[in-house]
C-alpha positions in Angstrom: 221.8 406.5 -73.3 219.3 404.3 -73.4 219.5 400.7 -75.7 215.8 401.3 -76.8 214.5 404.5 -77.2 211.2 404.0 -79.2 209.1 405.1 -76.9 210.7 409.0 -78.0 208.5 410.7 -81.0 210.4 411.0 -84.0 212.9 408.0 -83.1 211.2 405.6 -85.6 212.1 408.0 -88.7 215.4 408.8 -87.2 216.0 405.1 -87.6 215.1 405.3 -90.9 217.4 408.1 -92.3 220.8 406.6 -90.1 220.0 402.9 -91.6 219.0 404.2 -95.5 222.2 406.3 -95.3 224.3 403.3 -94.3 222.4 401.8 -97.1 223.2 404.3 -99.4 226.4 405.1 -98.6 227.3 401.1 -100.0 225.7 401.0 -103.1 227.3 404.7 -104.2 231.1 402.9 -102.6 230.3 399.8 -104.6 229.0 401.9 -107.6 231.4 404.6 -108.0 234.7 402.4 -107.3 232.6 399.7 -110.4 233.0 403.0 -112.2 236.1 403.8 -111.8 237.3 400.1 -112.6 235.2 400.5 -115.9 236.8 403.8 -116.9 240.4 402.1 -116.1 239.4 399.4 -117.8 238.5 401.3 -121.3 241.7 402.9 -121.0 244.0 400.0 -120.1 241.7 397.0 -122.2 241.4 394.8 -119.3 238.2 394.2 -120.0 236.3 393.0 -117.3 239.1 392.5 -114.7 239.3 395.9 -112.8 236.0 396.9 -113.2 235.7 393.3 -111.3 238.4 394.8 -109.0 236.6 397.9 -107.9 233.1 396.4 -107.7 234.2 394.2 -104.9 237.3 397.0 -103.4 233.7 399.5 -102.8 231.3 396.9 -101.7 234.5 396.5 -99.0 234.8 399.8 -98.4 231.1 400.3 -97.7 230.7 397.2 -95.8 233.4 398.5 -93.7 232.3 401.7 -93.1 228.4 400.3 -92.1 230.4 397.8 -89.8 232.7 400.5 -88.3 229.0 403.1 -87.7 227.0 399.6 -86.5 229.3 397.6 -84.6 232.5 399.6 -83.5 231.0 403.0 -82.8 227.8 401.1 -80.7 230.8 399.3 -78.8 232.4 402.2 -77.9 229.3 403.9 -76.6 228.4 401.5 -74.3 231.7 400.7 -73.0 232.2 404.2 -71.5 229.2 403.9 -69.3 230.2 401.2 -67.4 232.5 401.5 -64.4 236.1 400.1 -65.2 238.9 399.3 -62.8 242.0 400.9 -63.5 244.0 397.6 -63.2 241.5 395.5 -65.7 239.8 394.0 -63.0 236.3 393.2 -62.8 236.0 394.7 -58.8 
């Protein structure tokens, strides 16, 4: 697979939609788990702390998950192109 592929129709907005989702996909982690804190929070009166809490838990979660699609998955995909020797060896 090819590192750039703009040259392909279409490839620009496909860009658009994966990075906007990862985009999306942190602020709805960081929001609902800010949520979440702020209903435990009414119930338990620990006003601000777990609200607090959750707030930076999703933005962690989020990150994480943008880092795992970005960095992790893209490592992964262009490590099984390339030739490897069995023994770890670079010949």
């Amino acid at each position: 697979m090819p590192l750039n592929d703009g040259d392909r129709p279409g490839a620009g907005l496909r860009d658009v939609g994966r990075f906007g989702g990862y985009g999306l996909t942190l602020g709805i982690a960081t929001a609902l788990f800010a949520w979440i804190g702020s209903v435990l929070d009414a119930r338990f009166h620990t006003e601000p702390l777990l609200v607090i809490l959750g707030t930076f838990t999703g933005f962690g979660a989020g990150f994480y998950s943008m880092y795992r699609h970005l960095v992790l998955d893209r490592s992964d995909e262009l490590g099984q192109g390339a030739e490897r020797d069995p023994d770890g060896g670079s010949e």
